[in-house]
C-alpha positions in Angstrom: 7.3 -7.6 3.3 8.3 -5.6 0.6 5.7 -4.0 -1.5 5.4 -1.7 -4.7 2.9 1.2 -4.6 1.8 2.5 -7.9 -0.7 5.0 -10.1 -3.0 3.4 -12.1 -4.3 4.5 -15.2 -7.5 5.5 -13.7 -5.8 6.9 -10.6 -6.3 5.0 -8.5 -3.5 3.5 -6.0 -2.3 -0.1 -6.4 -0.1 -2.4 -3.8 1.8 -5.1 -6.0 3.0 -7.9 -3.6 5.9 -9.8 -5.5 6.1 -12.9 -2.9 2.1 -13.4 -3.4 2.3 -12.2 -6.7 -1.1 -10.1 -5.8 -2.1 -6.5 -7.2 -4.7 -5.3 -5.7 -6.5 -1.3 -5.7 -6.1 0.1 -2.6 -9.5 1.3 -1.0 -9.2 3.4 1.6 -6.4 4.8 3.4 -6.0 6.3 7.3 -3.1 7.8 9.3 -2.3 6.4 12.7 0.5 6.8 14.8 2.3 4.2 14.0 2.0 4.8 10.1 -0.3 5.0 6.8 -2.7 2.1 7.0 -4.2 0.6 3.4 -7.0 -1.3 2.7 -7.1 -3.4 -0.1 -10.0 -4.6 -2.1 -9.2 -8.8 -1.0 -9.4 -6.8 2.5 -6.0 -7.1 3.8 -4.8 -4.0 5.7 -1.1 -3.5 5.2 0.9 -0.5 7.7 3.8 1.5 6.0 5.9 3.5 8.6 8.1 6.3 7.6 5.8 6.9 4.5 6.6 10.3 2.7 3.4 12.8 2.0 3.1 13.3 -0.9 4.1 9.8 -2.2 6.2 9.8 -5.0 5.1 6.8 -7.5 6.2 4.3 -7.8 8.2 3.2 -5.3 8.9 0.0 -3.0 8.2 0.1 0.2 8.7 -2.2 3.6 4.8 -3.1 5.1 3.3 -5.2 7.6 0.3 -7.1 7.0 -2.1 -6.7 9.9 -4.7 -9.3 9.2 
């Protein structure tokens, strides 16, 4: 699914989920081999391969939910 990734005002990182029409904070993040994992605050974990470091915000990216 395709998903927007974004700065909030406070700083903190936000995942915007058109189809669901969800924004939630992102609250933590880990590496693993097969990509950047993010979990959000309704507890969803999303995994975006081929993620750039540092991101550059905002931008649209593919993820896969994981749970």
């Amino acid at each position: 699914m395709k998903v927007m990734l974004r700065r909030h005002t406070n700083g903190h990182l936000m995942v915007y989920v058109a189809k669901k029409d969800l924004e939630e904070e992102v609250v933590s993040e880990r590496v693993e081999s097969s990509g950047k994992i993010l979990t959000l605050a309704n507890g969803w974990e999303l995994e975006i391969s081929n993620s750039q470091e540092p991101l550059k915000l905002p931008q649209t990216v593919e993820a896969k939910r994981l749970n």
